[in-house]
C-alpha positions as CSV (number, residue, x, y, z in Angstrom):
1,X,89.7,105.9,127.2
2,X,92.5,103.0,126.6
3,X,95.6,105.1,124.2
4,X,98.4,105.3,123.1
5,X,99.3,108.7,124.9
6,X,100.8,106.2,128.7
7,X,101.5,102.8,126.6
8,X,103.9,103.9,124.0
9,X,106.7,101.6,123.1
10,X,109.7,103.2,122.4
11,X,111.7,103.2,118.6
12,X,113.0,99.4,118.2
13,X,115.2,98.1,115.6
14,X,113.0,96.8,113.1
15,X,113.5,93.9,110.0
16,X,113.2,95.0,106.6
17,X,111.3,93.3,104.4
18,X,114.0,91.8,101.4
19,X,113.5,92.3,97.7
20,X,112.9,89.5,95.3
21,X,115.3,90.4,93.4
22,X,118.0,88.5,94.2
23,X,117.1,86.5,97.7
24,X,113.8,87.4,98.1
25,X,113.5,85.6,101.2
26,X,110.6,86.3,103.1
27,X,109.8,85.0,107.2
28,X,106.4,83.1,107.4
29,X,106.5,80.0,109.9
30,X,109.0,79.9,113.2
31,X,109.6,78.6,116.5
32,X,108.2,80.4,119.3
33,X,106.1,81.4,121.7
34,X,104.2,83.8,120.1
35,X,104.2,84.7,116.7
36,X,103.6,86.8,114.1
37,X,101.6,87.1,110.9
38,X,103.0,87.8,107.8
39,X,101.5,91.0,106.3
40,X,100.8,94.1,108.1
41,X,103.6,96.1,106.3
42,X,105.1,99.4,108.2
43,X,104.2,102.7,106.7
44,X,107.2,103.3,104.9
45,X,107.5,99.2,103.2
46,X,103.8,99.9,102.0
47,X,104.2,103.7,101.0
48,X,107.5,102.2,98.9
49,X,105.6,99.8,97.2
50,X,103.3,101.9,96.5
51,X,105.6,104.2,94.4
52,X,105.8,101.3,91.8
53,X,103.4,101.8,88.9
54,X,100.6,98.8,89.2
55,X,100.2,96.3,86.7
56,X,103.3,96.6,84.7
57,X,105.3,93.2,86.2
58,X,107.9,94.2,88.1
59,X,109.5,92.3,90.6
60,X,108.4,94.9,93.5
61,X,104.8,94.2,92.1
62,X,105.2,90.4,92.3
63,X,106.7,90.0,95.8
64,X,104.5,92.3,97.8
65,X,101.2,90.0,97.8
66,X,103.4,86.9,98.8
67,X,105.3,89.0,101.6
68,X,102.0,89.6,102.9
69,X,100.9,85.8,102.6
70,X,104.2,84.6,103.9
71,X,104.1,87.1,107.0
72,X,100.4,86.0,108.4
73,X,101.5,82.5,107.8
74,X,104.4,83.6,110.6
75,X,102.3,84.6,112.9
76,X,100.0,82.0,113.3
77,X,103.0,79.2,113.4
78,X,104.5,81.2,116.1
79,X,101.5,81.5,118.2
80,X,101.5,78.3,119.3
81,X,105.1,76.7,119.0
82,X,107.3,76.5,122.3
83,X,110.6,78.1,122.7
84,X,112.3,75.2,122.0
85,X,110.5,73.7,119.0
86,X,112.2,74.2,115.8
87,X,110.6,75.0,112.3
88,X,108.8,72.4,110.0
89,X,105.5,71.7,108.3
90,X,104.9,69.1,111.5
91,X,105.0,71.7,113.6
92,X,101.9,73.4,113.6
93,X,99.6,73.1,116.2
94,X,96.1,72.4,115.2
95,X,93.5,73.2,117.6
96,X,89.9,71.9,117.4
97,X,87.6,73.6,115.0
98,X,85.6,77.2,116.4
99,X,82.3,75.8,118.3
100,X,79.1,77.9,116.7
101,X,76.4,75.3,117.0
102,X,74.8,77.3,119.5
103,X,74.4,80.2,117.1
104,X,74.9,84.0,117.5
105,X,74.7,85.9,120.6
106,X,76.8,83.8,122.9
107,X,78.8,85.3,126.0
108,X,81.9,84.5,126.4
109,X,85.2,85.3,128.0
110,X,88.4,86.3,125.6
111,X,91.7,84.5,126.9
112,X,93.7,86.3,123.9
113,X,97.2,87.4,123.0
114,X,98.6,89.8,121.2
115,X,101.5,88.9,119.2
116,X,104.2,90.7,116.6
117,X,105.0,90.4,113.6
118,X,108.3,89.0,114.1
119,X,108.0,86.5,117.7
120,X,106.4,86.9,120.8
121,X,103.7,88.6,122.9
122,X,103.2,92.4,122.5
123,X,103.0,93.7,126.7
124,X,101.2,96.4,127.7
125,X,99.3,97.2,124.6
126,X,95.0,98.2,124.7
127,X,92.9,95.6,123.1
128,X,88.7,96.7,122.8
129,X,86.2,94.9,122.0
130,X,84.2,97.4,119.7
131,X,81.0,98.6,122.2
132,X,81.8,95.6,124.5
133,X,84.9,96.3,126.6
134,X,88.8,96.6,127.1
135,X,91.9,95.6,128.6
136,X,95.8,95.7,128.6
137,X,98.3,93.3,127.7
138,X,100.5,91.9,130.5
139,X,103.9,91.3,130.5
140,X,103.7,88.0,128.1
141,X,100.8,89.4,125.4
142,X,98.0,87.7,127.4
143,X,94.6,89.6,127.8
144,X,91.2,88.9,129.1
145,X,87.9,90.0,127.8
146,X,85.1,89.2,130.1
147,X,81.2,89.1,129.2
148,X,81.5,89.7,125.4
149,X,79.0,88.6,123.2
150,X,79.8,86.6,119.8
151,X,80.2,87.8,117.0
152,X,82.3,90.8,117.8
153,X,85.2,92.8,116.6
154,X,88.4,93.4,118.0
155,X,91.0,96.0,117.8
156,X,94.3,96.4,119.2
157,X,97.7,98.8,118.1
158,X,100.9,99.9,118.0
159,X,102.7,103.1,118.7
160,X,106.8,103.7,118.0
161,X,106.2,107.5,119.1
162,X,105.5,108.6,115.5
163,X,103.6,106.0,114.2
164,X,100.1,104.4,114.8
165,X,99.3,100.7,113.3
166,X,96.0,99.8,114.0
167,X,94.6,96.3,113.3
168,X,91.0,95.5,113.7
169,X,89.3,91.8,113.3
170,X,86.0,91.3,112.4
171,X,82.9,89.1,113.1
172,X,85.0,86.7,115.4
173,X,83.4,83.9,117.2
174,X,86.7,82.2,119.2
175,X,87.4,82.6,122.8
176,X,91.2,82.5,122.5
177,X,91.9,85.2,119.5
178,X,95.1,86.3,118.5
179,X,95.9,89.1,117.4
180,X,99.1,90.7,115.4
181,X,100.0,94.0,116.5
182,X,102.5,95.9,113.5
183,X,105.8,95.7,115.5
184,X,108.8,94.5,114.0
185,X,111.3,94.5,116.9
186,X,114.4,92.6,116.7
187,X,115.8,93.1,119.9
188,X,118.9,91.0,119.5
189,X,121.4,90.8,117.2
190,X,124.9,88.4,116.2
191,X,127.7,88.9,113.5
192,X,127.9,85.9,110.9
193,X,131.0,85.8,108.7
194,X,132.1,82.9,106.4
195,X,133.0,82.1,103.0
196,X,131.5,79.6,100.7
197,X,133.7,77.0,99.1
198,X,133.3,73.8,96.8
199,X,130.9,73.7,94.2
200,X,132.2,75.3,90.5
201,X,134.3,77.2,93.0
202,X,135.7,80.7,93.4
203,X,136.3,82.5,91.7
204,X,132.8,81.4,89.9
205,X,132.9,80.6,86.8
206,X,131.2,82.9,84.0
207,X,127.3,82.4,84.1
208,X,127.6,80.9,87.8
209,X,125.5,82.8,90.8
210,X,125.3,82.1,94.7
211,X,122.4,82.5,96.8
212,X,122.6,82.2,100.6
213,X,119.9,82.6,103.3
214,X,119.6,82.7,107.3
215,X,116.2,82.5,109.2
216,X,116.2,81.7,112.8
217,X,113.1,80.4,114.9
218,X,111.6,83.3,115.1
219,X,111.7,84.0,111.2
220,X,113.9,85.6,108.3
221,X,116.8,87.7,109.0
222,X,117.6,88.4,105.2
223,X,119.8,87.1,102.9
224,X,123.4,88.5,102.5
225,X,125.6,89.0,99.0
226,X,128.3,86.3,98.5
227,X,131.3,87.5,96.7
228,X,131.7,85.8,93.2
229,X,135.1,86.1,93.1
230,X,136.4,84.7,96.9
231,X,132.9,83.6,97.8
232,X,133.4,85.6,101.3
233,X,130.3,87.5,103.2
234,X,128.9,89.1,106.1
235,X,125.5,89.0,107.8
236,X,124.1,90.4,110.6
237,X,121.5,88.4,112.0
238,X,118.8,90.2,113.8
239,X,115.7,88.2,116.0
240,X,113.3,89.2,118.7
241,X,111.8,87.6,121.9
242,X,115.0,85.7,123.5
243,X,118.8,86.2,123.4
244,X,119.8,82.7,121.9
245,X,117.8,81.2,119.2
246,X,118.8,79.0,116.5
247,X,120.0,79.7,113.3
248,X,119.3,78.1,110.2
249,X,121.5,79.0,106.5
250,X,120.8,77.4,103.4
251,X,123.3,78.2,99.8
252,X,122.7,77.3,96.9
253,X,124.9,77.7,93.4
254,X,123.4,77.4,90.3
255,X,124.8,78.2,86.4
256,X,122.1,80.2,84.3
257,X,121.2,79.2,80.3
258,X,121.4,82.1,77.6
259,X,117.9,83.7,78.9
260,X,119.1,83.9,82.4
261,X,117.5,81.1,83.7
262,X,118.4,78.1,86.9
263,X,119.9,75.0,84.5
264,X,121.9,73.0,86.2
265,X,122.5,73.3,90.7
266,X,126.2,72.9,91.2
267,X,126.7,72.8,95.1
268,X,124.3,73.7,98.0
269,X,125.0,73.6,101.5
270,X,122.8,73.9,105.0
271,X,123.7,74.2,108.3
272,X,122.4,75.0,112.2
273,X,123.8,77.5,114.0
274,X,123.6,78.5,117.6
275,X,122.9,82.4,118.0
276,X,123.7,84.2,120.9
277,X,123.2,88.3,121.6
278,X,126.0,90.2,120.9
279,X,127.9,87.0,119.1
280,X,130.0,86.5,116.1
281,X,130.6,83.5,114.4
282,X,132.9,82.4,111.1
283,X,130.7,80.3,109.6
284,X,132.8,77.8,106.1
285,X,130.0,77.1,104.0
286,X,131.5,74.0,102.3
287,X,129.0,73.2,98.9
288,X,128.0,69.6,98.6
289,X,126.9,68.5,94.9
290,X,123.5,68.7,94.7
291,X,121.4,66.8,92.0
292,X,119.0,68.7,89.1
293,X,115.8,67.9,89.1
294,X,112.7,69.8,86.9
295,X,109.3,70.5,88.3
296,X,106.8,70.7,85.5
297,X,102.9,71.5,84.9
298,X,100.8,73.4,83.1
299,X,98.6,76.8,84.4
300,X,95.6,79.3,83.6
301,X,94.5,82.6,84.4
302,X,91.4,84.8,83.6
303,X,90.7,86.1,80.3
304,X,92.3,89.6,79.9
305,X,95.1,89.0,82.3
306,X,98.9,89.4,81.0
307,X,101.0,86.9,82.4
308,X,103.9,87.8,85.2
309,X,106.0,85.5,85.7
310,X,106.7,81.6,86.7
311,X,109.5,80.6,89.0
312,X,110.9,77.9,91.2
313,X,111.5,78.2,94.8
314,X,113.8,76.5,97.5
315,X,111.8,76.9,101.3
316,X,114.1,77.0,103.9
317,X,113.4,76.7,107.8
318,X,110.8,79.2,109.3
319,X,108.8,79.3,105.5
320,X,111.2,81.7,104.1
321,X,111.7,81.3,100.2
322,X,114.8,81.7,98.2
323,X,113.4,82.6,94.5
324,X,115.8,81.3,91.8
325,X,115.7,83.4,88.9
326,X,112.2,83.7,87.0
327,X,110.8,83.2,83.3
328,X,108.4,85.3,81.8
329,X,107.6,83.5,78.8
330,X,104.1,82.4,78.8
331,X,103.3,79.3,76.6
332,X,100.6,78.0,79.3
333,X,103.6,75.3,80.8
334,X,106.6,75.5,83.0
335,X,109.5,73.1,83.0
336,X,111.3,74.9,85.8
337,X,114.6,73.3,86.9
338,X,115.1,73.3,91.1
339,X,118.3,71.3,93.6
340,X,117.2,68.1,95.2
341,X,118.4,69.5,98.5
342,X,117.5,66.9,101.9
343,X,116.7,69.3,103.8
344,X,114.9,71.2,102.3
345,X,111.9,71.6,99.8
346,X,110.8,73.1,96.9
347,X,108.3,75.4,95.7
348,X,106.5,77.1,92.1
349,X,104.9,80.2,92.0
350,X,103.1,81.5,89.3
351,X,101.4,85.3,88.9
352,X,99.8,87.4,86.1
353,X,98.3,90.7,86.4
354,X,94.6,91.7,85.6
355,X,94.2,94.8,83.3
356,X,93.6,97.2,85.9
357,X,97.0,96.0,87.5
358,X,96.0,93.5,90.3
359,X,98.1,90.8,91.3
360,X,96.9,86.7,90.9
361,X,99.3,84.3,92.5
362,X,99.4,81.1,93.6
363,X,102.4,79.4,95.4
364,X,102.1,75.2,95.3
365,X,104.7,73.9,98.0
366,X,106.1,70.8,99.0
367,X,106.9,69.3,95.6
368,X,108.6,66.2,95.2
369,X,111.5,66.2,93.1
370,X,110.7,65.3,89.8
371,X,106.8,66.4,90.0
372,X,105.3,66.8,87.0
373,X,101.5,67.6,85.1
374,X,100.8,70.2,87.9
375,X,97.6,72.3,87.4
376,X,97.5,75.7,88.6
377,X,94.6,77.8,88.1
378,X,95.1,81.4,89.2
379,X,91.9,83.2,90.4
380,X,91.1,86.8,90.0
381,X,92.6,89.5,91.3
382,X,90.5,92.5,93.4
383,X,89.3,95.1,92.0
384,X,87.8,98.2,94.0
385,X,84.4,98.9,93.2
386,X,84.0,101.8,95.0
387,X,85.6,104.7,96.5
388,X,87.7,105.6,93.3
389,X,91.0,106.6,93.5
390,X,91.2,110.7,94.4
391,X,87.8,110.7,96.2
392,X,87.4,112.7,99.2
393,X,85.4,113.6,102.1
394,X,86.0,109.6,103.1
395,X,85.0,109.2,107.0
396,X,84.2,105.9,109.3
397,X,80.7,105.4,106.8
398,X,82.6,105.4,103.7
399,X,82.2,101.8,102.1
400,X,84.7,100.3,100.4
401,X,83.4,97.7,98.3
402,X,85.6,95.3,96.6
403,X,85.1,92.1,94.1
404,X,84.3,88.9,95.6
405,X,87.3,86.7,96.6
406,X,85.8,82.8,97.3
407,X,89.1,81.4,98.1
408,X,89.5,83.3,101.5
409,X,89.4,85.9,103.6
410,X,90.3,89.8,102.8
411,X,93.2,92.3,104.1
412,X,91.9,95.8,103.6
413,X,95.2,98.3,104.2
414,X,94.8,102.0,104.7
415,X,98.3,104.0,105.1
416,X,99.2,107.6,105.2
417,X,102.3,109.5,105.4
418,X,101.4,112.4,107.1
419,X,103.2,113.0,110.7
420,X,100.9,111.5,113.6
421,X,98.4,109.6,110.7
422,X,97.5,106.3,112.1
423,X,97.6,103.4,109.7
424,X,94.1,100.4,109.9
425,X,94.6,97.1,108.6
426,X,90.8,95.5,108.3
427,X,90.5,91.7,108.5
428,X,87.5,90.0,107.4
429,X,85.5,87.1,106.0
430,X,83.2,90.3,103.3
431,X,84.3,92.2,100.4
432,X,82.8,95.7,102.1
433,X,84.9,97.1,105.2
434,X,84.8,100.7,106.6
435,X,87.7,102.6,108.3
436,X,87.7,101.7,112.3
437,X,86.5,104.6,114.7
438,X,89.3,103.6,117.1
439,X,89.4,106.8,118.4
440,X,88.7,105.4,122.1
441,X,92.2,103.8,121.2
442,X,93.9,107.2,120.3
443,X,93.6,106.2,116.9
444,X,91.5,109.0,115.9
445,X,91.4,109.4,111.8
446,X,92.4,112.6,110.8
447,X,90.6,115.4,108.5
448,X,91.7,116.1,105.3
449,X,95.1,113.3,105.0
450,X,95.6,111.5,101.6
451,X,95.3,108.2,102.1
452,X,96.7,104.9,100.0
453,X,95.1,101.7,100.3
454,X,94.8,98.5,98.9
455,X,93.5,94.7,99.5
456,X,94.7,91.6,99.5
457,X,92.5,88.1,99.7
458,X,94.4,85.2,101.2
459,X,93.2,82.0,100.3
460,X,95.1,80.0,102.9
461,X,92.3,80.8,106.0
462,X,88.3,79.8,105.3
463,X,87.2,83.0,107.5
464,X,88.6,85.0,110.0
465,X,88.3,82.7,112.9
466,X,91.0,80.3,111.2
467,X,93.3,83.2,110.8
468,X,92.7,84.6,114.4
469,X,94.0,80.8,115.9
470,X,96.5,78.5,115.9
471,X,96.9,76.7,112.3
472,X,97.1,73.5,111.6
473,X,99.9,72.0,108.8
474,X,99.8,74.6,106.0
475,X,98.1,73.6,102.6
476,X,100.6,72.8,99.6
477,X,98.9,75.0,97.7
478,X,98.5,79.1,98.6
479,X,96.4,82.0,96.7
480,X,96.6,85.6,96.9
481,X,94.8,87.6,95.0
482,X,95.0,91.3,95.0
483,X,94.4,94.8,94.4
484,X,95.8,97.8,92.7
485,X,95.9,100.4,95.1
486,X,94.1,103.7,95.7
487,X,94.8,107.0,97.4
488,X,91.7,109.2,98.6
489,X,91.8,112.4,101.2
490,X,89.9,111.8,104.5
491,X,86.9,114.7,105.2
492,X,88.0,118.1,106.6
């Protein structure tokens, strides 16, 4: 048996996921040699989203399918990106397409790796092939499978020393898979200090906000407060894999109209920055004028739905997203008012809500300043069809059956509080999934543990071969569509 009980990792400082309440903004694409998707959420980010009443709009609602989107997106990118590269839609490496003209039931060899969720391989973690064999990461991630017949499934995890994230893929056909185990690490760490200048200035004036932003190649590190009235902060940046990486900060001053809204960009500023363990750097963040521009368009959702919310976004290096501040009025159109900023591009993202409290999004990216008669159709969200929520006696044959999703492929989360409970994350291409026996891994499932669990579809993969490989540019237009969430006790 392969566990967890020898190959432990000990407790590592982990990245928070931000809020979208103010900078919202979220790691999906770096630089690096490995990589890490964007969604398997800890315990304790899920079980706190979770405490949020479905359905009713709130920003926690909103931001947790897209932190999921943006986090897979991470992954992939960093698979396949050097050290050295830095961040941009060019980046990507696009691999040829998975090979299955000879059918079902080939033999093949896994080359894999497994990766994290924020940079770089996972070492000495079990991977199994479900029924067809095991191994152990080395010191870089890398596995090798021999012998295993196509399609299979594939499971590795991760252990802290009190928690268990398991992460099984299904029906894969690739050779070279690559899988995310739920670690977070962020080994290194430097102090960033400035103060931002220019623009309306500072003290701001009344009606005036600041929003400022630091990823690094290997993804977000958050966004810190600015003070309104000197314009002064302090950040500490936190990345994994390497102890020098580069750093990448984006500002951005707007003033708001009477409802609250982006009207008019009054300074925004970038810069690099080199980031070395243990560092601290004053950083003057000098605001350049910036012009206004107004992205525009028209959107849909199904029948029933009440609408969330539509709002412009500014992507900065490594996909994160700073969300400027949303409307809520829905009159089928958005006229949405965004900074022209070089570097840098911009972003709409519209949700609603179905009436059993599942999240529809759709973010469209890469929009030229001044784009206008956009069409965005948001599709439905999931709904469970079966277990309900509060059912017990679930086990490893429990179905859960979900609604169909067309646009993608499905993320079916299962996460418990209780002391030693593992947590599964099920990736598929089919809207039915059962809870892993993964026991062989020392993920056993426990009797008699509530359980919460939800799914998300991800329209930005055509099945779970293109999620378990490198990716290729991202599209300019990403879907989500999911669930309201569940809780059910497991059999005694």
């Amino acid at each position: 048996m392969i566990g967890f009980t020898k190959f432990a990792r000990g407790a590592r400082r982990r990245t928070p996921l931000s809020s979208l309440a103010l900078v919202s903004c979220i790691s999906a694409c770096g630089a690096g040699d490995g990589g890490a998707p964007a969604g398997l959420d800890t315990r304790a980010q899920r079980l706190d989203a979770l405490d949020d009443a479905p359905g009713q709009g709130s920003a926690a609602d909103v931001s947790e399918p897209l932190q999921l989107l943006e986090r897979l997106l991470a992954a992939q990118a960093l698979g396949g990106i050097g050290l050295s590269g830095s961040l941009g839609d060019a980046a990507f490496a696009r691999t040829a397409p998975v090979d299955r003209s000879r059918g079902e039931d080939d033999t093949i060899t896994l080359q894999g790796r497994v990766l994290q969720l924020t940079g770089g391989g996972v070492s000495f973690l079990p991977v199994a092939v479900l029924g067809q064999g095991a191994a152990l990461t080395d010191a870089e991630g890398n596995f090798t499978i021999p012998n295993v017949t196509t399609p299979y499934d594939i499971a590795t995890g991760f252990s802290d020393g009190t928690q268990i994230s398991m992460v099984l893929y299904k029906g894969l056909h690739r050779s070279d898979p690559r899988l995310v185990a739920t670690v977070t690490s962020s080994d290194f760490s430097a102090q960033l200090s400035g103060t931002v200048s220019g623009g309306a200035g500072y003290p701001e004036p009344p009606g005036h906000r600041t929003l400022l932003n630091v990823t690094t190649d290997f993804g977000n590190t958050g966004g810190p407060g600015v003070d309104p009235t000197t314009g002064a902060f302090t950040h500490l940046a936190t990345w994994p894999v390497a102890p020098s990486t580069t750093g990448y900060l984006t500002a951005i001053q707007f003033a708001e109209d009477a409802a609250g809204h982006a009207s008019q960009f009054t300074g925004a500023a970038t810069a690099e920055l080199g980031l070395v363990d243990g560092g601290s750097i004053v950083q003057p963040v000098p605001l350049q004028p910036v012009p206004t521009t107004t992205l525009a368009g028209s959107y849909t959702y199904p029948a029933g739905y009440s609408f969330g919310s539509k709002q412009a976004l500014v992507e900065a290096p490594t996909l994160a997203l700073l969300f400027l501040p949303d409307d809520n009025l829905d009159n089928g159109s958005f006229s949405l008012a965004a900074p022209v900023i070089g570097e840098r591009s911009n972003a709409v993202l519209i949700s609603a809500f179905s009436p059993t409290g599942g999240v529809s999004q759709v973010l469209r990216r890469n929009l030229a300043p001044g784009t206008s008669r956009l069409r965005i159709e948001l599709p439905n969200a999931l709904d469970l069809i079966f277990p309900f929520s509060g059912s017990t006696g679930i086990d490893h044959d429990t179905l859960f059956l979900t609604t169909e999703f067309e646009r993608g492929i499905y993320f079916y989360q299962f996460f418990s509080g209780a002391p030693g409970a593992p947590d599964f994350t099920v990736v598929t291409g089919e809207p039915v999934a059962q809870i892993p026996d993964l026991s062989s891994l020392g993920a056993a499932l426990p009797a008699s543990t509530i359980y919460s669990m939800a799914i998300t579809g991800i329209g930005a993969f055509a099945d779970v071969d293109g999620f378990a490989g490198p990716t290729g540019p991202l599209p300019s237009e990403l879907i989500l569509a999911a669930s309201p969430s569940i809780s059910f006790s497991t059999a005694p």
